[in-house]
C-alpha positions in Angstrom: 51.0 -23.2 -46.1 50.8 -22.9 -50.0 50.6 -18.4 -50.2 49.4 -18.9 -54.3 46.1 -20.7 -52.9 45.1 -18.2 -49.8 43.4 -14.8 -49.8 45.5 -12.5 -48.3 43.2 -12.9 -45.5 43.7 -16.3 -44.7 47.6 -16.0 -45.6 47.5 -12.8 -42.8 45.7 -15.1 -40.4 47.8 -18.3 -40.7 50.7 -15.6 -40.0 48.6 -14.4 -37.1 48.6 -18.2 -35.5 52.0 -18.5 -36.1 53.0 -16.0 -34.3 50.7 -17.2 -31.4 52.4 -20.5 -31.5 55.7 -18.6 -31.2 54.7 -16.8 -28.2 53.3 -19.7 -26.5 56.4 -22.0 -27.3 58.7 -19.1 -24.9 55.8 -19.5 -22.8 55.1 -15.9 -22.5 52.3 -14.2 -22.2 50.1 -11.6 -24.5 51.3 -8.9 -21.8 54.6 -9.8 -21.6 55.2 -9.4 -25.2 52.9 -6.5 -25.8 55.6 -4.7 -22.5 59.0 -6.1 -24.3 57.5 -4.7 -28.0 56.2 -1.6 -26.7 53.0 -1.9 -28.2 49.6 -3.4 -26.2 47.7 -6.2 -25.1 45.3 -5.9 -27.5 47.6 -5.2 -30.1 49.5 -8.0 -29.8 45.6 -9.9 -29.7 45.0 -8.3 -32.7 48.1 -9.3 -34.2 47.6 -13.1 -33.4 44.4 -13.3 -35.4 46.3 -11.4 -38.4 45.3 -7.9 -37.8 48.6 -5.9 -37.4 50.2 -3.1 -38.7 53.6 -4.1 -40.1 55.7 -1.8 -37.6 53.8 -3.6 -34.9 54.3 -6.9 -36.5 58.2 -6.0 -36.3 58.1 -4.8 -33.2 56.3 -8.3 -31.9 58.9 -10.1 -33.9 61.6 -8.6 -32.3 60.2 -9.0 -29.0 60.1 -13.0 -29.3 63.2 -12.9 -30.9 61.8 -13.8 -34.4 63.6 -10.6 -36.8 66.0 -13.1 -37.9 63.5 -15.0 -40.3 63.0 -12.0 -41.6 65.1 -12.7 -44.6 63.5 -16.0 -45.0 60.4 -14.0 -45.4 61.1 -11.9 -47.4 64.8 -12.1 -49.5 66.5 -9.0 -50.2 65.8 -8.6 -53.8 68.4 -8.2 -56.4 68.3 -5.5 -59.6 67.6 -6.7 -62.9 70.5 -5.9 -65.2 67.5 -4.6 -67.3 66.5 -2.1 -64.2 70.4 -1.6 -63.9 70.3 -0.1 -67.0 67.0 1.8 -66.9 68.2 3.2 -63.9 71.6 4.2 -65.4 70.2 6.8 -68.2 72.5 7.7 -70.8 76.7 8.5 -70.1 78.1 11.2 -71.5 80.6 10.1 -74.2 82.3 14.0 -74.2 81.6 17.5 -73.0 79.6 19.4 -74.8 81.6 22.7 -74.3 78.1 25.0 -74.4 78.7 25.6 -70.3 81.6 28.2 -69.6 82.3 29.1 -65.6 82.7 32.9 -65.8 85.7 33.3 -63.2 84.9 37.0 -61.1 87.7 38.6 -60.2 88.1 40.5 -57.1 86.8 43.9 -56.9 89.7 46.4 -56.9 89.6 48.5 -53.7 
């Protein structure tokens, strides 16, 4: 499947078969993975023609044993240096000597 060339519809639906093909290849069925993901039947249905919400999705994946192409999926992504240094703001070089801690002493009883 080329992603650059599909709607999001078609890339979500191709998805959708994939994970049908999945299911069928550990020769389960839609209610044994909707009982193992905690979700339902029709959820699962739903999710095989590329309707799913994504915690649903997960919870499928993990159900047919699938979470670890997750990181094929998608990578974990790296900071930029640029971003590194965005994110860094400026150091302090010295102190500026305007804050003073005022020290109370104990009241005298």
């Amino acid at each position: 499947m080329v992603i650059q060339t599909n709607t999001p519809a078609a890339i979500a639906e191709e998805l959708g078969e994939r994970l049908k093909q999945a299911r069928l290849n550990r020769d389960m069925t839609q209610s044994e993975v909707a009982e193992r993901a905690g979700v339902s039947r029709k959820a699962v249905l739903n999710a095989e023609k590329g309707i799913v919400r994504l915690e649903v999705l997960l919870a499928i994946m993990a159900a047919l044993d699938l979470t670890g192409q997750l990181d094929l999926f998608l990578p974990s992504q790296e900071i930029s240096p640029i971003q590194l240094s965005r994110l860094k703001g400026k150091v302090r070089q010295r102190a500026s000597g305007q804050r003073k801690i005022k020290v109370e002493e104990p009241p005298e009883w």
